[in-house]
Steps between C-alpha positions, in 0.01 A plus 500: 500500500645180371123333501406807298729462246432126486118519444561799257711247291246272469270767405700559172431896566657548103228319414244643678497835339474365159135398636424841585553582158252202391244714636610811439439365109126330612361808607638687216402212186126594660541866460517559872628893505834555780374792666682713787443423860095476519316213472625385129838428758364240653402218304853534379628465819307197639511321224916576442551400911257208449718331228839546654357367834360199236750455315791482777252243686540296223885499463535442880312183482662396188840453709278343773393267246876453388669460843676149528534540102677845581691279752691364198500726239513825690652502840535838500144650527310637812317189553766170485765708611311581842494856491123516551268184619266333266229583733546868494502481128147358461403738766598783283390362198161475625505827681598645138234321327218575687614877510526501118125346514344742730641799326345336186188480634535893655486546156232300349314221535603354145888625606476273806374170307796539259741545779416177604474359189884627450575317858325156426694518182880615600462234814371225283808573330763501758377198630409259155490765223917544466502129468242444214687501145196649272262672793814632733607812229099533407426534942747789509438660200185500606631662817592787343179504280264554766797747673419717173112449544508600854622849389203479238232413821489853541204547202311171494397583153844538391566156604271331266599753213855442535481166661729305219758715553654330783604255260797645405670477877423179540634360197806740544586369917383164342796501237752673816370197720604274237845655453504507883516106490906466430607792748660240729628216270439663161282488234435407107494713239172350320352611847646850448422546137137385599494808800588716201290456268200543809748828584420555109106499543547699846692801331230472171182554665686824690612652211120459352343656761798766575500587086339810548696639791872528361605561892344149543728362255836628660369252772456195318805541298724504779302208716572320153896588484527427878337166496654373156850598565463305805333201370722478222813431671301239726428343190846485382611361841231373693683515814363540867611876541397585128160384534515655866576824358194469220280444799591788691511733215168387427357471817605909541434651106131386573487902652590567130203290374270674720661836462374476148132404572498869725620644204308374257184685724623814439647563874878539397589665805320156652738313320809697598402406865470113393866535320604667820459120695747320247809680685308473829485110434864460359657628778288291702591219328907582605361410860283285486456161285213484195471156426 
């Protein structure tokens, strides 16, 4: 049981279900319709299993990536602290991987080459990406970009209509990636002020395309409140634990973010299921690190 609990640390399981919701938003920003348990199910449910499976390969290898530098400036997780062998790790970061890839593919062709696309890209960045000062926030922004497109895969002509609108994730992880940057030894507030004014353009383009859906808009606002109240006492003190506690918050309100693009389809009960994953994903968060 202790291995368990190890590996599921490194998989940041908090974190995982805010990429559910990533796609839970792609298939609804292409006007995919949630039915009941027939076959409208199950794109939902490959795609949603494919990401997690992605998305917690990703994070695995990122403290595979980080193990003597964990040595120093984190004793305490699964991998320097000896609780589970570096070689398991990678062999359950590649077992998770290539699940999240095959259940892309069981989905659709174009599904599967985006899956991989998402795995070149969040390994590239584990291993170089974190350590690049302009392309490492860009690499995972893009991360979550393509997260949000691989929920769109579902209707290949909805990916080329609404294409550009995986834009706004990836400047929006790109600006929490840069904030992410003093969690250990703190940051600067010209780099905060900078992540909020790209928090500014995030919150902008929602509220434009969730204007005519006032449910939408009880979304945004609060993703807005949560993030800025945050942020704003970083900025004051740009402390390791303040700028910790930015990340996290906005690492989890992204279920908020995406809550709002299933509401701005119509599906309100859709987005009451999304919201339903922001308790889920605090209270794993109690038990299990985020950043």
């Amino acid at each position: 049981m202790s291995k368990i609990r190890a590996f599921a640390e490194l998989t940041r399981p908090a974190n995982v279900v805010t990429a559910l919701s990533d796609i839970m938003a792609g298939l609804a920003i292409v006007g995919f319709v949630f039915g009941g348990l027939d076959y409208q199910f199950y794109p939902a449910l490959f795609l949603g299993l494919s990401s997690m499976c992605l998305y917690a390969g990703g994070v695995v290898f990122n403290d595979v990536f980080d193990h003597e530098l964990d040595r120093i400036e984190r004793p305490e997780r699964a991998l320097p602290s000896g609780r589970i062998k570096r070689s398991e790790a990678i062999f359950g970061g590649i077992l998770l991987l290539a699940l999240g890839i095959f259940l892309a593919f069981w989905q659709s062709r174009l599904s599967g080459f985006v899956a991989i696309f998402i795995t070149a890209l969040a390994l590239f960045y584990d291993w170089k990406g974190k350590h690049m000062r302009i392309f490492g926030p860009i690499n995972m922004g893009l991360c979550r970009a393509f997260n949000l497109l691989l929920g769109m895969s579902v209707y290949e002509l909805g990916v080329l209509e609404h294409f550009p609108v995986i834009a706004i994730p990836l400047i929006y992880i790109a600006a929490i990636t840069l904030v992410s940057r003093g969690e250990v030894h703190g940051g600067k507030a010209i780099t905060l002020y900078f992540a909020g004014f790209l928090f500014l353009i995030v919150h902008a383009s929602q509220l434009f395309f969730a204007e005519k859906v006032e449910f939408a808009l009880v979304f945004v606002l609060a993703h807005f409140i949560l993030i800025f109240r945050k942020l704003s006492v970083a900025i004051q003190n740009p402390m390791g634990k303040n700028i910790g506690l930015t990340v996290k918050t906005g690492v989890l309100t992204l279920i908020l973010m995406n809550a709002a693009w299933v509401a701005s389809s119509g599906q309100w009960m859709v987005a009451l299921f999304v919201l339903a994953l922001l308790p889920v994903s605090l209270g794993l968060a109690k038990k299990f690190a985020v950043t």
